[in-house]
Structures are given as C-alpha cells and as structure tokens.
N, C-alpha and C positions, 0 to 999 in steps of 0.2 A: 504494500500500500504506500510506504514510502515514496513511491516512484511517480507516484501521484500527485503529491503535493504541490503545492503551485506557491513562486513566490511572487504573483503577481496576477491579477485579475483577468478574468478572459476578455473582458471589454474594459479597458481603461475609464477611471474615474472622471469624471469631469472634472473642471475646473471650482466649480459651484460646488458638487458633492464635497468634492476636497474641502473647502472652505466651511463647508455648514458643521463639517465632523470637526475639524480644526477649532471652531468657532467656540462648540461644546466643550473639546477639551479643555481650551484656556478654561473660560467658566468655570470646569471644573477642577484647573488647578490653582486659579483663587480663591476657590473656597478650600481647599485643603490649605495654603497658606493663612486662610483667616480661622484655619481650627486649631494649625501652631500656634498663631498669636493668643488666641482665647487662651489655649493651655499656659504661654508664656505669661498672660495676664490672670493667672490660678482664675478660670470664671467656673460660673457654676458646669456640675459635670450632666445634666441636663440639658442645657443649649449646646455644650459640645458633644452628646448624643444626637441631638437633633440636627444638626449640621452633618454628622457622620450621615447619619440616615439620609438625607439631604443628596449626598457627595452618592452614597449607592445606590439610589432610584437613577442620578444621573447617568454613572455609568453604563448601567443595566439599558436606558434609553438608548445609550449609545452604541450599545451591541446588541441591542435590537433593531436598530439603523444601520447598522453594520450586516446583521445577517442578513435583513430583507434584500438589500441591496444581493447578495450574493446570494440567495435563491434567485433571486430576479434576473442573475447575469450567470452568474460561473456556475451555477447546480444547473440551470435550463439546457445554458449549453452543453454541458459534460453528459446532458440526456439526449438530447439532439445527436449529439455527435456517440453515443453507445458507450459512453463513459460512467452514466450514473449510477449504476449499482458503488463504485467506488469514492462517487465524490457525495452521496448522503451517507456512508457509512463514514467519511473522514467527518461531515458535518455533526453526523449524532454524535461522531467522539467528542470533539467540542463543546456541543450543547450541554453535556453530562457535564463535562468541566465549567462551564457559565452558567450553569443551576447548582453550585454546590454553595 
C-alpha cells in the first residue's frame, strides 16, 4: 500500500483553496499563542479549557475541509482510474487516526 501514497494531490489546489486553509491555520495558531499567554498570565483554568476546546473544533473543521476536498478530487479519481479499493483503505487509515 505504500506504493500508493501520494505526496501531492491529483488535481492541484487552487490558489483560493490554499489561502482559505492557510487562513484557518493562522487563526488557529493565535489562538494557541493566546492560550500560552492566559497560562503565562496564571488565568482561570476554565477559559483556558475553553479556548482549548475552541483550538479543537477548529482543527477538526479543518480536516474536515481537508478531507472533503480529497474525496472530491484524489478518492474520485483513484476510482475512475481503478485505483480505489487502495486509496479509501489509505483514507479509512486516517480517519481512525482523526477520530481518536
């Protein structure tokens, strides 16, 4: 299955897609910077549960954005092209690992 792996999308992202995921990221690596400061400012450990939980809905959107996209393009085609039995068995390995 190795042989499979792709380090690169079968239809190239756009330029927009790239930017909208990028966009998310930032966002979400100011809000992990503003959960150091809380901790650095001893704040209650409550609001910095809450920002945690905050930080992992985001991500989880974002690899939910992320997979759609890649059903939508690299699993279509890897069925199209008689590939698929291989590229949702690499996808279900993933999803185990992004639901745990």
């Amino acid at each position: 299955m190795d042989k499979f792996l792709q380090d690169h999308p079968s239809k190239p992202r756009t330029q927009d897609e790239k930017q909208k995921v990028i966009n998310r990221l930032k966002r979400i690596e100011g809000q992990v910077r503003g959960i150091q400061k809380m901790v650095e400012e001893d704040r209650y450990c409550v609001d910095i549960l809450v920002q945690i939980s905050a930080i992992q809905s985001a991500l989880k959107n974002v690899g939910f954005s992320v997979t759609e996209r890649h059903l939508n393009h690299c699993v279509s085609d890897a069925i199209r092209n008689g590939d698929g039995r291989e590229t949702i068995e690499e996808l279900m390995n993933v999803m185990k690992q992004f639901s745990k």
